[in-house]
N, C-alpha and C positions, 0 to 999 in steps of 0.2 A: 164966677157965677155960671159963664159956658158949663164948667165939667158938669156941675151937680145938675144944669138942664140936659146935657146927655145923660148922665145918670138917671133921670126922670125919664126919657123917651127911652132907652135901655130894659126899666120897670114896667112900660105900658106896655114895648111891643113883646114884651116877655112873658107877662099876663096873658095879652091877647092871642099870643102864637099858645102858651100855653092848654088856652083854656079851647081852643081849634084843636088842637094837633094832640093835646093829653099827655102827659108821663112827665119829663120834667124833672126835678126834683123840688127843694124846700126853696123859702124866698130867695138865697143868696142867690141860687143855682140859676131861678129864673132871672134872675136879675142878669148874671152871666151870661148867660144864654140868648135874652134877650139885646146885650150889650153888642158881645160877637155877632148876634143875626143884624143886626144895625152895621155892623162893619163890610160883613160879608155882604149884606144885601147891597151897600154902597157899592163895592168893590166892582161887584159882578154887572150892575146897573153900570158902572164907569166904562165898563170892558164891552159890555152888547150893547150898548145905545146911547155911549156918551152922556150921559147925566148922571149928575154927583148929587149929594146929600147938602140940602141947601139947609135954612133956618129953623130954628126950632119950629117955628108955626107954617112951616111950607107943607102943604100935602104931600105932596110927592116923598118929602124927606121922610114923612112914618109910613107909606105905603110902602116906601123901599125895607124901612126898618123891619116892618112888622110881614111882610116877605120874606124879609132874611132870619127875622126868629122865626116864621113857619121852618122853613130849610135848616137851621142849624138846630133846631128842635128837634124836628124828626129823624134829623142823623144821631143827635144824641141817644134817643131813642133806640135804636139801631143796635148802635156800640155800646148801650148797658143795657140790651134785654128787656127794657122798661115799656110797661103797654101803657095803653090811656087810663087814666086814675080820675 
């Protein structure tokens, strides 16, 4: 039940970095994208101020998420030429 609720937080902050930041691609992509920015956003959050990705329903855990799909949004962006849609 974990995976499929990250799977779930993965799809929101994927959306919502998407529908911020533009370009993207089709559902899977956001999902993707949004998955990695939940990883990297943890990652980077661990590394500059010591706080990790706590529970599904912790704020902090989709404000990191949804931070890290803004950033791994807009690199993707970057590396395929892709503008806001």
């Amino acid at each position: 039940m974990m995976f499929i609720s990250w799977l779930v937080l993965g799809l929101i902050a994927g959306l919502i970095a998407k529908a911020v930041v533009g370009g993207g691609g089709n559902w899977l992509i956001t999902i993707l994208l949004g998955i990695l920015g939940a990883v990297v956003g943890g990652w980077i959050a661990s590394l500059l101020f010591n706080i990790s990705l706590g529970g599904f329903w912790n704020p902090i855990t989709w404000i990191i998420a949804i931070l890290g799909g803004f950033l791994v949004t807009f690199l993707y962006n970057k590396l395929t030429g892709r503008t806001r849609a």
